[in-house]
N, C-alpha and C positions, 0 to 999 in steps of 0.2 A: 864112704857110701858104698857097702856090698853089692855088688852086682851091676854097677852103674859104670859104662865107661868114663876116660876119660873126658872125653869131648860132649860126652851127656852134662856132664858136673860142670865144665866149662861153661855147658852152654845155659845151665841152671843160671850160675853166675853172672854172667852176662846178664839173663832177664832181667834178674835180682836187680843186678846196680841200674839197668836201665830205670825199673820202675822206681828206685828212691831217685835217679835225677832227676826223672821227667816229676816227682813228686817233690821236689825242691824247688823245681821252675814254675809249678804251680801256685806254690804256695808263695813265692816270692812277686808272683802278677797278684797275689791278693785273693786267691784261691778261685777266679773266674769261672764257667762252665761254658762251653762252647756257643749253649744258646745266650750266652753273654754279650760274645763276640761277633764281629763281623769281619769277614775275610775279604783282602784288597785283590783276590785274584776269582776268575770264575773257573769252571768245570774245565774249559780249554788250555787254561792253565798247567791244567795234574799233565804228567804222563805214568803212563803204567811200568810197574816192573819189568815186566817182560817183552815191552818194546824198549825199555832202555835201556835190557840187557841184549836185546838183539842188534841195537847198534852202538855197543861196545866194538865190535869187530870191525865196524863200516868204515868206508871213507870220511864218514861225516859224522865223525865220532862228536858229540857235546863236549863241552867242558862241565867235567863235575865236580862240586863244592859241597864239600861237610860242614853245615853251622851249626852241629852241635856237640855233644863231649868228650873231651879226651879221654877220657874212661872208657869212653863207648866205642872213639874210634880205630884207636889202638889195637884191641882186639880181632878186628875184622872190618872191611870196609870194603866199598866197591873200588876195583883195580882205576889207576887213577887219577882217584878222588883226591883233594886237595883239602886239607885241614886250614881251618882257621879261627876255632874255638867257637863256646858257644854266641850265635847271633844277639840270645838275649841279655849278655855282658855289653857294656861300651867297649871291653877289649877287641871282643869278638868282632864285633861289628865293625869297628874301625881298621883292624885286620881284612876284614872282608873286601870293605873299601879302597882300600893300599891295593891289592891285590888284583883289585876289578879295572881302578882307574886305566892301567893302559891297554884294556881289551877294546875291540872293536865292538861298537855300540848294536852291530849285528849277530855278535857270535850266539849261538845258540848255549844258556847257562844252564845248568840241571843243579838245582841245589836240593839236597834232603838231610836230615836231622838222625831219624826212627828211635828217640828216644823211651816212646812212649805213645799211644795213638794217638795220629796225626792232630784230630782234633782239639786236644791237650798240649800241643807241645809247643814250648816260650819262642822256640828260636827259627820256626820257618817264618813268620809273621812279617819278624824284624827284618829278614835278611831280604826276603822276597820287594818288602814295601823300599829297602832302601837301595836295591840294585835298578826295582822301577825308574826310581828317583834321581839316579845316575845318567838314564836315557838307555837302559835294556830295555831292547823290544820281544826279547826271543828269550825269557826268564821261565823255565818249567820246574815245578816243584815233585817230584818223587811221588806216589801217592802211596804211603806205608799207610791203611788204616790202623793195623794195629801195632806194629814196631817193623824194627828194621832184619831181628832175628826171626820174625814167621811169615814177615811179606817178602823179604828177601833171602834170605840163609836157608831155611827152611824148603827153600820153595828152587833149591841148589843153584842161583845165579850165583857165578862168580864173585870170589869174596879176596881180598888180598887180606893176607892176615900178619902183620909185622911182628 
């Protein structure tokens, strides 16, 4: 690609594979649309980017969990973050859960995906509904409306890149 940095074409790439997964997980719920669905969490829920890149640094830093692809998080991710594949597998999920069991039922969890926009995407649903279900009182979801490269990368919060 002439004239296209490198980290352009990277970041091409990126989108690319995001939208075929987040369009694999679609098609795998049976192709649902948003107004299908109904979400187990409300508006208090979300936090924003840019508060929870602001307490990246703080004393009271979150724990943050990636329930979605390894494709995806490989390339860049928030500094961190903790992989545990995607939520919408039983691998993923049951990963999640290992993982969660010996936390404190207080800790504050920040889980996000940014596969694809948020309201599309297989794997906050699952994660979110089964860390409720664990006894997380303090479960926050990322709020990528449109993915995780324009709500975040894009927007230059800190990104750990392996």
């Amino acid at each position: 690609m002439a004239g296209l940095s490198a980290s352009t074409c990277a970041r091409g790439a990126a989108v690319f594979a995001a939208l075929v997964v987040c369009s694999l997980g679609v098609a795998a719920e049976g192709g649902r649309q948003s107004a299908e669905r109904s979400t187990p969490w409300t508006r208090s829920d979300l936090i924003a980017p840019a508060d929870l890149a602001k307490s990246l640094s703080g004393p009271d830093r979150p724990t943050i969990v990636y329930v979605g692809f390894k494709a995806l998080y490989h390339p860049g991710h928030i500094p961190g973050a903790t992989f545990h594949g995607p939520a919408s597998q039983p691998e993923g999920l049951d990963d999640l859960k290992r993982f969660a069991a010996p936390l404190s039922r207080e800790a504050l969890l920040v889980i996000y995906c940014g596969c694809c926009p948020f309201e599309h995407c297989p794997n906050v649903t699952p994660a979110f509904t089964a860390l409720r279900a664990m006894g997380f009182t303090k479960v926050r979801i990322l709020d990528l409306p449109t993915n995780f490269a324009t709500d975040w990368v894009d927007k230059a919060y800190p990104v750990d890149r392996q």
